[in-house]
N, C-alpha and C positions, 0 to 999 in steps of 0.2 A: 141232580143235574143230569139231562141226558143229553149222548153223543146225539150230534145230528151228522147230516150226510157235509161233506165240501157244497159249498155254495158260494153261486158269483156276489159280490157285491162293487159297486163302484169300479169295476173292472179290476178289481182284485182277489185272485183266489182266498180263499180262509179254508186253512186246512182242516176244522172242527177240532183240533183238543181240546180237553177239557181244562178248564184253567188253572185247577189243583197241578194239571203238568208244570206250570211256568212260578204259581206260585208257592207252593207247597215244599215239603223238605227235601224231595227229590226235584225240586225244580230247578231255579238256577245250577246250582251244584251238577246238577246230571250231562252239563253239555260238557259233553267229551273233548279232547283235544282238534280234535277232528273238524267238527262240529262248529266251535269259537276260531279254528282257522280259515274255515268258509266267511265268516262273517269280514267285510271291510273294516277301512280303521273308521268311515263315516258311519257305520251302521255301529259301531261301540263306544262312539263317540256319542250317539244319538239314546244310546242307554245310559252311559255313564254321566250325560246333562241332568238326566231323572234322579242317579242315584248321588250326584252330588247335591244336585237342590234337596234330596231329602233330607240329606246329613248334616247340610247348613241350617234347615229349620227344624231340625231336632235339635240342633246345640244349641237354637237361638229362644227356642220353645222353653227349655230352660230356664229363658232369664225371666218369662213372664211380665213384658212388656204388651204395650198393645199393640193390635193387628197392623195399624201403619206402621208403627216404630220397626216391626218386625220384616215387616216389605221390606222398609226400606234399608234395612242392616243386611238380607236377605240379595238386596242387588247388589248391593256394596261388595258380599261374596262372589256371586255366581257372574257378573261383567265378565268381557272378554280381557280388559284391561288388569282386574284383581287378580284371574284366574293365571292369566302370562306372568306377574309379577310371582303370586303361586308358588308355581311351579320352578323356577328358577331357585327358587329355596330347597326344593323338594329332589331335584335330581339326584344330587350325592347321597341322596337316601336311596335309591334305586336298584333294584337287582341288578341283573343284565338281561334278563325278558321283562322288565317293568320298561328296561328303556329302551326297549326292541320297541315296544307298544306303542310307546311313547313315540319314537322316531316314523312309524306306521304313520300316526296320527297327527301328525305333525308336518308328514312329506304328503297329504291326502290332498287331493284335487278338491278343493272345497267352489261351490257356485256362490259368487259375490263376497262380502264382507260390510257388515253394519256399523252404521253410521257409529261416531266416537270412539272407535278401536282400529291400529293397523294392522294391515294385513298380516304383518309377522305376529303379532297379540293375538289374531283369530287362530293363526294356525298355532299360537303355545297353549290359545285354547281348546281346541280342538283336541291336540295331543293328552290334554289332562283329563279332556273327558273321554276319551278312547281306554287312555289308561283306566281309569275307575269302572268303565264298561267290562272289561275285560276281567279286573280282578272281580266285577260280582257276579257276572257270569258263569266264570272258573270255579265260583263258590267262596272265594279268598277274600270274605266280608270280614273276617277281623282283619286283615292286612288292607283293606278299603279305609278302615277306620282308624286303623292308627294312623296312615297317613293323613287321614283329614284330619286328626286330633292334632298333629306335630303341625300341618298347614295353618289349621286355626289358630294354636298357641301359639305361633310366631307372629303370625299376625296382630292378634288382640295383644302381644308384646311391643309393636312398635306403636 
């Protein structure tokens, strides 16, 4: 791969890294404290959507169902309405900067709120996905995943 120069696109600068930065072993991991505190609780909310949907279809990948079955167990997860329920499980598990993060993301100025969830379910989900943004950013991917394991298991318990 080679570095290219910054370039406009769609009126958005891109800074040219190379993408081994973001994904590679020094990638997440590497943002410093510094760095994950510039970030909003919407802009770790907006990674933490990705790395919860990834974790849901990894566990779900598992059961080796088919692709619709798997959608649709898939939203059954990742709703705003599952995700609020969630998380309310999940707090008393919490450090006290899990639930710094969480309260960041949770007090965010979100624009609108989509249809079949209310506004308080957007924002406990927003909160959850701030938090998981945060912990894989940080690099604190086993601690992303125990909590999605102890979230799933309780779930797939009731």
């Amino acid at each position: 791969m080679t570095d290219r120069p910054v370039k406009e696109q769609d009126g958005a600068r891109l800074r040219g890294e190379r993408s081994e930065d973001f994904c590679g072993a020094k990638g997440p991991a590497s943002w410093g404290a510094e760095a994950l505190k510039s970030l909003g609780p919407l802009e770790l909310a907006y990674v933490g959507d990705a790395v919860f949907e990834l974790l849901v279809r990894t566990r779900l990948a598992r059961h080796g169902a088919r692709v619709g079955e798997l959608h649709r167990a898939a939203v059954a997860y990742v709703s705003a309405p599952a995700q609020a329920a969630a998380v309310e499980r999940l707090l008393p598990r919490l450090t006290e900067e899990e639930l710094r993060i969480y309260h960041r993301g949770r007090n965010a100025h979100v624009h609108g709120c989509p249809a079949g969830c209310t506004v308080s379910q957007y924002h406990a989900a927003t909160a959850l996905e701030a938090l998981f943004g945060h912990l894989w950013l940080s690099g604190e991917r086993e601690r992303a995943g125990a909590l999605f394991e102890a979230l799933a298991e309780e779930r797939d318990a009731t």
